[in-house]
C-alpha positions as CSV (number, residue, x, y, z in Angstrom):
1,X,181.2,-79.6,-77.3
2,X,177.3,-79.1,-78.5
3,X,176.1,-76.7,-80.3
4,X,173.4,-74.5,-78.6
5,X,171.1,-72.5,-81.3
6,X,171.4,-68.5,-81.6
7,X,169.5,-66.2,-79.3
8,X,166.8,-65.2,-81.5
9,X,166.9,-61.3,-82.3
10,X,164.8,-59.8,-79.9
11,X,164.2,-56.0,-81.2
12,X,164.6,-53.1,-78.6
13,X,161.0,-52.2,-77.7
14,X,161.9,-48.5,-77.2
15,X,163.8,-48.5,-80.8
16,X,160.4,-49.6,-82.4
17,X,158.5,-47.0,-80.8
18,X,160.9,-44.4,-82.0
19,X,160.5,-46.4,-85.7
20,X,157.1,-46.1,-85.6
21,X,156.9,-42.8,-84.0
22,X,159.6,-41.5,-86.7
23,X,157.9,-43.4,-89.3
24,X,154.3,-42.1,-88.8
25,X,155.5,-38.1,-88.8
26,X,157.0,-38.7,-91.7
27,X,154.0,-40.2,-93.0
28,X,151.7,-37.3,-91.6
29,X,154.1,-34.5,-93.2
30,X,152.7,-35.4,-96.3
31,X,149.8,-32.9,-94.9
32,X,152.3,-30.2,-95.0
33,X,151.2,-30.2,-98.8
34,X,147.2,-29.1,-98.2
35,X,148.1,-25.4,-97.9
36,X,150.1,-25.9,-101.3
37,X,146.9,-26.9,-103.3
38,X,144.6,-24.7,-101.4
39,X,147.0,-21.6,-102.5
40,X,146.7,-23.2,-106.5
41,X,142.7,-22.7,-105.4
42,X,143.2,-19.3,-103.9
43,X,145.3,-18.7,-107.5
44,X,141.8,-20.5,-109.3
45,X,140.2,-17.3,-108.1
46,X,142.4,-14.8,-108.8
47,X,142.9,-16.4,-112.5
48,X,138.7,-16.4,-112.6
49,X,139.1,-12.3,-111.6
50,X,141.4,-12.2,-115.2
51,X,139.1,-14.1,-117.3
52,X,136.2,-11.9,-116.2
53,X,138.9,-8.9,-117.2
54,X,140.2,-10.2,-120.3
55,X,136.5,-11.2,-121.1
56,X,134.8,-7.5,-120.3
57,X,137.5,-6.1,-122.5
58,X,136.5,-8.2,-125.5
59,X,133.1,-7.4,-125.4
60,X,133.6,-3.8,-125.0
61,X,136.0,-3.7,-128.0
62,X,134.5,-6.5,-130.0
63,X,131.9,-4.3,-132.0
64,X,134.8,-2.3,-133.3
65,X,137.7,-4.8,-134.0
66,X,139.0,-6.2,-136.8
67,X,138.6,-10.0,-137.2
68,X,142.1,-10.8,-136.6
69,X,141.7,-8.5,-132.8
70,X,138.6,-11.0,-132.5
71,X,140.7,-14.1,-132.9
72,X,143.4,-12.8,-130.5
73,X,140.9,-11.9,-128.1
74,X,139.4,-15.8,-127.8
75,X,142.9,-17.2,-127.9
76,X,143.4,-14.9,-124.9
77,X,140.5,-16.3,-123.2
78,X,141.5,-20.2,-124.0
79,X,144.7,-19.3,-123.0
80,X,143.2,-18.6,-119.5
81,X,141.0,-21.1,-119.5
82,X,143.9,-23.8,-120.3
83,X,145.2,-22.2,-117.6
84,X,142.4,-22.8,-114.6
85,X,142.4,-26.4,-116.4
86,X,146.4,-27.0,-115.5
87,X,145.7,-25.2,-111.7
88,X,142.7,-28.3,-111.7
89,X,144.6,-31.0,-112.6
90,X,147.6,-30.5,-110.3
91,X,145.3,-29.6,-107.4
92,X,143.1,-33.1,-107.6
93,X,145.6,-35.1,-108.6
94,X,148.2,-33.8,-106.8
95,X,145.9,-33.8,-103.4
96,X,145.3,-37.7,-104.4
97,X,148.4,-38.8,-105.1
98,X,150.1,-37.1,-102.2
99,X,147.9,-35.9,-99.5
100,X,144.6,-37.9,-99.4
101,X,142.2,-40.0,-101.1
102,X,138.9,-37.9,-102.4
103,X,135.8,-40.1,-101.8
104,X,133.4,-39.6,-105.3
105,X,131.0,-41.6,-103.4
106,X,127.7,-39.5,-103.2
107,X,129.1,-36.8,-105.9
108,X,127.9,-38.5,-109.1
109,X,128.5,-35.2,-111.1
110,X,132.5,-35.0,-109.9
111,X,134.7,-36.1,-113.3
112,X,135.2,-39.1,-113.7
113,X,139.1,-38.7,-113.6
114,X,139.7,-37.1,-111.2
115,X,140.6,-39.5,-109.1
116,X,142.2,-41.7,-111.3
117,X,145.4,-39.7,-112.7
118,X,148.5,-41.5,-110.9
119,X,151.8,-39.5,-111.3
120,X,152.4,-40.7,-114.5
121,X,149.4,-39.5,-116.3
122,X,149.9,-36.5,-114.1
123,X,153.2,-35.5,-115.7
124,X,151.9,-36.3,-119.5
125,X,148.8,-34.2,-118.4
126,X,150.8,-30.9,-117.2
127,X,152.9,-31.0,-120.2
128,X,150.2,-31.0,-122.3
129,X,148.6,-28.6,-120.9
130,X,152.2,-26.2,-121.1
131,X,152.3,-27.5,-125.2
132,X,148.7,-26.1,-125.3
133,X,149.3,-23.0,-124.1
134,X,152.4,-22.5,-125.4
135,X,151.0,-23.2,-129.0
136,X,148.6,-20.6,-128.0
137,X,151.3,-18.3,-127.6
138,X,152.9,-18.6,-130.6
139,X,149.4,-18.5,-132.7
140,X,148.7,-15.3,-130.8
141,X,152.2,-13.7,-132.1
142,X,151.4,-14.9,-135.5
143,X,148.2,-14.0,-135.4
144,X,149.7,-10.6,-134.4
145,X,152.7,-10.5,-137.0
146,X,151.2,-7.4,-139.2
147,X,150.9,-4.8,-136.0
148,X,154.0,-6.4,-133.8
149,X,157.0,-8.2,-135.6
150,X,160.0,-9.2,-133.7
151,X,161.5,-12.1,-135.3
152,X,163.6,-12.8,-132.2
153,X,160.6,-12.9,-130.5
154,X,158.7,-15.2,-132.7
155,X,162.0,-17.3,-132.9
156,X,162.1,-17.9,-129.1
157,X,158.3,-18.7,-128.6
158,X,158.2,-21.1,-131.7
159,X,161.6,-22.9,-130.3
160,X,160.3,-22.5,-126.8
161,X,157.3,-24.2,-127.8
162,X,159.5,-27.4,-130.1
163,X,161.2,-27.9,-126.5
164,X,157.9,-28.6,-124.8
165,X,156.8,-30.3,-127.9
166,X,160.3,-32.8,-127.6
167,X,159.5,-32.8,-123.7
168,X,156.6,-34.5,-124.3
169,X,157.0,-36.9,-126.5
170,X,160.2,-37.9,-124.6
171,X,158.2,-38.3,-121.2
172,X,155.8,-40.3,-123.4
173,X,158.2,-42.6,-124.2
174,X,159.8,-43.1,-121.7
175,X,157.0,-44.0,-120.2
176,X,155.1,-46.6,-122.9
177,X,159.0,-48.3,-122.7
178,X,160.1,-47.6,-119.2
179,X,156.9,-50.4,-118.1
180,X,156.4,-48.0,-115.2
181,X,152.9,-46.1,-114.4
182,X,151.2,-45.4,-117.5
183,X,149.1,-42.8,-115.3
184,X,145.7,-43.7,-114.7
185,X,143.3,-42.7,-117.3
């Protein structure tokens, strides 16, 4: 009795075109995500229509405030600004990282990362951004505490704001230990 070798596997032509056909729309669905970030820009306008609000409001009042009102008013406006700064971030980013490569080429005044945050950095980024603004909030109510004092409030922004606090630091280690993406710049 001899041994004759195995039939090599011969793939069904027709399978791999479904593969490849299956395989490339879900690689193309990833475009599904492009109206996403142009919303966050559409929202990049409406935020700019605030600022230009928040900002006519200041100087109207600002010859007749009190320091303190002056103070609030300018966190207001940083608090916006952090803001349009987060809408960026996820937008680029976000748009790299899951849509389509931005070519810089020809652009020599585009940041410099903005094509270089990977998801990781994207993540530590955001949260950042949400300890910012959240540390905003809770200056704003101190700030505030002579005209408007609610210690339940004040309790819930300041241990709102330790919970983004832990967040971060426990994304940040996690990811200096995990030996994953360290995220780009």
């Amino acid at each position: 009795m001899t041994e004759q070798p195995a039939p090599a596997y011969q793939p069904n032509p027709t399978a791999k075109r479904v593969e490849r056909g299956f395989e490339g729309l879900i690689f193309n669905s990833r475009w599904l995500m492009a109206p996403f970030y142009f919303g966050l820009v559409v929202s990049l306008a409406v935020l700019l229509l605030k600022f230009c609000m928040v900002l006519w409001e200041f100087i109207v009042h600002a010859p007749g405030s009190k320091e303190s009102d002056i103070i609030l008013g300018v966190l207001s406006l940083i608090d916006i600004s952090l803001t349009g700064n987060l809408i960026l971030i996820v937008v680029f980013s976000g748009y790299e990282n899951f849509v389509s490569k931005i070519d810089p080429g020809g652009h020599p005044d585009w940041p410099d990362w903005m094509t270089k945050i990977h998801f990781g950095g994207l993540k530590q980024k955001l949260l950042a951004s949400i300890v910012a603004i959240s540390a905003i909030q809770v200056l704003k109510a101190f700030m505030n505490i002579e005209t408007n004092f609610d210690s339940t409030k004040l309790a819930w922004l300041v241990g709102v704001h330790l919970a983004f606090v832990f967040s971060a630091f426990m994304l940040a280690f996690a990811d200096r230990y995990s030996g994953g993406d360290h995220g780009g710049e």
